[in-house]
TIVOTI-542242 format. One line per 2 residues: for each residue z, y, x of N, C-alpha, C. Coordinates in Angstrom, 2 decimals. Layout:
N
Z/Y/X/Z/Y/X/Z/Y/X; ...;
This chain:
118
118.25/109.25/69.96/117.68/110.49/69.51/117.21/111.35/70.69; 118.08/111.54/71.88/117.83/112.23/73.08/116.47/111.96/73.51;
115.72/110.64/73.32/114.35/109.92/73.70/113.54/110.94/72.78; 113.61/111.02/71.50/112.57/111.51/70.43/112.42/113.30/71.03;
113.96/113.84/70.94/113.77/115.22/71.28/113.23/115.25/72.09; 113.40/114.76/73.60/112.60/114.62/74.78/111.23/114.48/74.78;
110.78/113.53/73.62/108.95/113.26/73.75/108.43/114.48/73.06; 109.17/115.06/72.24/108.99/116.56/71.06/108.85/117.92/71.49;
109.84/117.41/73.12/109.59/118.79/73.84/110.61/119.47/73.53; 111.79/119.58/72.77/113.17/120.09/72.56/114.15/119.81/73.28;
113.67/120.38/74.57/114.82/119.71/75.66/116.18/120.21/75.59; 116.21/121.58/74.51/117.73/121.50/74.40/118.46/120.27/73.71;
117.79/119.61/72.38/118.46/118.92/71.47/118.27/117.26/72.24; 117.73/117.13/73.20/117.23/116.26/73.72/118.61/116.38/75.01;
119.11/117.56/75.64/120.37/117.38/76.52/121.69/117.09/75.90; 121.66/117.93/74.64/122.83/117.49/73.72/122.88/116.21/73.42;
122.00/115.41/72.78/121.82/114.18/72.39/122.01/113.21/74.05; 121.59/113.61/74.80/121.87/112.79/76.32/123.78/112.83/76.41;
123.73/114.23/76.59/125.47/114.33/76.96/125.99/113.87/75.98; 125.90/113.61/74.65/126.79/112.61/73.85/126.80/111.25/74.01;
125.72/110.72/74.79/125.42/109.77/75.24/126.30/108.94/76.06; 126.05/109.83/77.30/126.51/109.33/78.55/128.28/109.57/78.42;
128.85/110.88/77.49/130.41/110.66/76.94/130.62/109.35/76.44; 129.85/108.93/75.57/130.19/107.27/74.77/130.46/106.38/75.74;
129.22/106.06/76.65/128.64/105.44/76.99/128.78/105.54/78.97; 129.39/105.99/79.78/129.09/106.86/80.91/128.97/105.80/81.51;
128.60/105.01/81.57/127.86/103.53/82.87/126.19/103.37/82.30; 125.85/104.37/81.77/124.83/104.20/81.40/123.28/104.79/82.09;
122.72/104.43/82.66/122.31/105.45/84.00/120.61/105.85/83.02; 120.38/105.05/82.16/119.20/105.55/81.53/119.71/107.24/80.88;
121.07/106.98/80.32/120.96/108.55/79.47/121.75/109.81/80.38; 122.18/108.73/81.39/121.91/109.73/83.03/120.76/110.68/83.16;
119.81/109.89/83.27/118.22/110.25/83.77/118.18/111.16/82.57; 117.81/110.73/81.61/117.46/111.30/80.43/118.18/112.76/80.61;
119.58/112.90/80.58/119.77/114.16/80.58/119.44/114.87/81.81; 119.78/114.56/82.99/118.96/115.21/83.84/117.53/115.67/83.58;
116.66/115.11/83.47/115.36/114.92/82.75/115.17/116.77/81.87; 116.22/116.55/81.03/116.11/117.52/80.11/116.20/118.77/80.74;
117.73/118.27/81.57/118.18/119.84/82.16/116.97/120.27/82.93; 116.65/119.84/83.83/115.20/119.92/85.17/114.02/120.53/83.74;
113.73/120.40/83.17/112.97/121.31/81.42/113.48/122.70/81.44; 114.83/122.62/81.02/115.81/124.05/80.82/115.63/124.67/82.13;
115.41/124.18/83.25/115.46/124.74/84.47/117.30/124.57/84.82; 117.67/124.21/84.17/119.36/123.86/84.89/119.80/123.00/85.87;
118.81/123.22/87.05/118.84/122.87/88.19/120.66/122.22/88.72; 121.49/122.97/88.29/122.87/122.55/88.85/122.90/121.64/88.26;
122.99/121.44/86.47/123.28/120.64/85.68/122.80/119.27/86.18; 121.39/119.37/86.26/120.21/118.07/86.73/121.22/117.23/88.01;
121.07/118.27/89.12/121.78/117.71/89.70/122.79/116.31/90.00; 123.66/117.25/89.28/124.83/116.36/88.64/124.66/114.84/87.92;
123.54/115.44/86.88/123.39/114.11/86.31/122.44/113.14/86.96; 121.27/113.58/87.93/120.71/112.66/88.81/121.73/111.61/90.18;
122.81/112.24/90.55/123.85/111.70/91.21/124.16/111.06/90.36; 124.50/110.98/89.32/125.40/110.09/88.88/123.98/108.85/88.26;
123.30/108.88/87.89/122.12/108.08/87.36/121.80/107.58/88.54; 121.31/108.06/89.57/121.08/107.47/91.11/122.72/106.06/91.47;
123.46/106.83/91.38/124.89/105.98/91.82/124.34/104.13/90.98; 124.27/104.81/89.46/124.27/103.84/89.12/123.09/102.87/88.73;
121.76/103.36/89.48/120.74/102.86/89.37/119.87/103.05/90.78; 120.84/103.16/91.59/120.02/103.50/93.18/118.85/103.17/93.19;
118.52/101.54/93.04/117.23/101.15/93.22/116.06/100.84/92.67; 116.64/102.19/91.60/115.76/102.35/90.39/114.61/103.13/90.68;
113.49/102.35/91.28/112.03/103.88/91.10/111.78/104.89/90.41; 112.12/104.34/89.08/112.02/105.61/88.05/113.12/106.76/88.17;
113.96/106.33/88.43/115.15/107.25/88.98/115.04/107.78/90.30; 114.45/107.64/91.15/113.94/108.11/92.27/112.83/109.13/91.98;
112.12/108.92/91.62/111.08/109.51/91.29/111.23/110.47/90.41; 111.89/110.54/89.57/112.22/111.68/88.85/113.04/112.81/89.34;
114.01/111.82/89.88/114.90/112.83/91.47/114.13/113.77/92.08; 113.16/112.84/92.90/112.27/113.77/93.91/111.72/114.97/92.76;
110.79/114.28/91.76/110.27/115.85/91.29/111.10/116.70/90.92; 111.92/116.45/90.83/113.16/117.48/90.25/113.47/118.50/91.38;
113.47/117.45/92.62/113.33/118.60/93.81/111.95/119.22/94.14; 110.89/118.56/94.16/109.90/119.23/93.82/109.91/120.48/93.23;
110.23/120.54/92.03/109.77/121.43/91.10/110.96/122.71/91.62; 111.70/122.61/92.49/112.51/123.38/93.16/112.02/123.94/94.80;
111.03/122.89/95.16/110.69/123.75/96.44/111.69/123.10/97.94; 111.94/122.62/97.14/112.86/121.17/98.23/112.30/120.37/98.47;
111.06/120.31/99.81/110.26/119.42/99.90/110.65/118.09/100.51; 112.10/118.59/101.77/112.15/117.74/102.35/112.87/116.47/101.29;
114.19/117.18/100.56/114.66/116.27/99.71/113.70/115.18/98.95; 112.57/115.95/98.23/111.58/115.24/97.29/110.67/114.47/98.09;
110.10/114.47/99.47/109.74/113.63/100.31/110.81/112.19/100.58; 111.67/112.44/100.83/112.47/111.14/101.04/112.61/110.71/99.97;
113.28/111.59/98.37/113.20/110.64/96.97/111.90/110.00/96.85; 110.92/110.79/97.43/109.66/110.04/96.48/109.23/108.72/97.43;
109.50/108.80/98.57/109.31/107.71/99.82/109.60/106.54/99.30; 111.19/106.27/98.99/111.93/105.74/98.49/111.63/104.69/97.30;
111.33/105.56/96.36/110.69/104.82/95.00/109.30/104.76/95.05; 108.64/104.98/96.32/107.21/104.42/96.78/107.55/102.99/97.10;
108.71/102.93/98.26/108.59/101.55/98.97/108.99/100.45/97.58; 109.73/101.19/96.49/110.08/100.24/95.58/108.84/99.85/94.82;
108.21/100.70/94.46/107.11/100.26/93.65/105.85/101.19/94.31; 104.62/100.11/95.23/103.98/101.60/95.32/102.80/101.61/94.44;
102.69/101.11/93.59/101.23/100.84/92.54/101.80/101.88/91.19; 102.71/102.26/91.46/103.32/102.82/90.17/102.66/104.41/90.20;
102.10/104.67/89.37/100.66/106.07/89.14/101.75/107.11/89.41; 102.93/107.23/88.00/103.74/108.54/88.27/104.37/108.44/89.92;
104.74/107.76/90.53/105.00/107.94/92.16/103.91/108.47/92.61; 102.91/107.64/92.74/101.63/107.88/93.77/101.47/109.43/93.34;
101.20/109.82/91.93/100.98/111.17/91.81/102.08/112.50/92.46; 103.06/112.20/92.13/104.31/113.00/92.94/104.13/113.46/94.10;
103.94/111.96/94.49/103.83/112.17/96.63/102.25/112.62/96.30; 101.47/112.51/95.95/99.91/114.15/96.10/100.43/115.53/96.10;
101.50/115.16/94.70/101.69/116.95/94.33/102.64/117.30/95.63; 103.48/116.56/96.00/104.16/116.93/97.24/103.05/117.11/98.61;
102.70/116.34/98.78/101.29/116.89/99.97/100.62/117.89/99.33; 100.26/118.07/98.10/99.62/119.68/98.14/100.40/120.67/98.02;
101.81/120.21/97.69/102.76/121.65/97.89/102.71/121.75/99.63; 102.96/120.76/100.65/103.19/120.87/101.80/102.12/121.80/102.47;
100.65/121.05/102.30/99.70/122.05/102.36/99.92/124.07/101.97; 100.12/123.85/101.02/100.40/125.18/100.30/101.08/126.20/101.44;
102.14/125.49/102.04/103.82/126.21/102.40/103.09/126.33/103.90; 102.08/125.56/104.69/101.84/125.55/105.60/100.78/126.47/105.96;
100.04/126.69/104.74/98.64/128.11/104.56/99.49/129.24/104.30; 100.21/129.34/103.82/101.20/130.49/103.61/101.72/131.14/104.94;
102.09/129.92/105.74/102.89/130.32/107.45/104.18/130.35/106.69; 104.97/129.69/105.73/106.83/129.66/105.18/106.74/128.47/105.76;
């Protein structure tokens, strides 16, 4: 269900449905992501966190889990963090569009921070 809320855009019923998930289930690193996923929506940056560590632990060399990492720091302004996540799940997959796009939006945030003088 956490998948459907998520594509619907109800990222609250979409974190609830994750965290019942990963209680059942906690070796499960897809409804890891997933709730992270949601929280990084809510803006519950701590929450995300949490659940990207633990989805990373158990899917390290997962691109998609990398990559969602990094934008998560992205979308926080943590360039350096989201540069190395997105590096990362480049070298794993680099033909993969949602990566390649990330690492742009990260070079045009870098750009950005550097016209600014921050």
């Amino acid at each position: 269900m956490g998948k459907v809320y998520f594509r619907n855009e109800s990222y609250g019923n979409a974190a609830q449905s994750f965290q019942k998930a990963v209680e059942v289930t906690p070796n499960d690193a897809e409804a890891w992501l997933g709730l992270a996923a949601s929280y990084d929506h809510l803006r519950r940056f701590d929450l995300a966190d949490r659940a990207y560590e633990r989805a990373l632990k158990l899917g390290a060399n997962n691109a998609a889990m990398l990559n969602n990492a990094g934008y998560s720091q992205l979308l926080r302004g943590n360039l350096a963090s989201a540069r190395r996540l997105l590096l990362r799940a480049y070298e794993i997959e680099p033909n993969n569009p949602y990566i390649q796009n990330n690492l742009k939006l990260l070079g045009e945030s870098e750009k950005s921070v550097k016209r600014t003088g921050n």
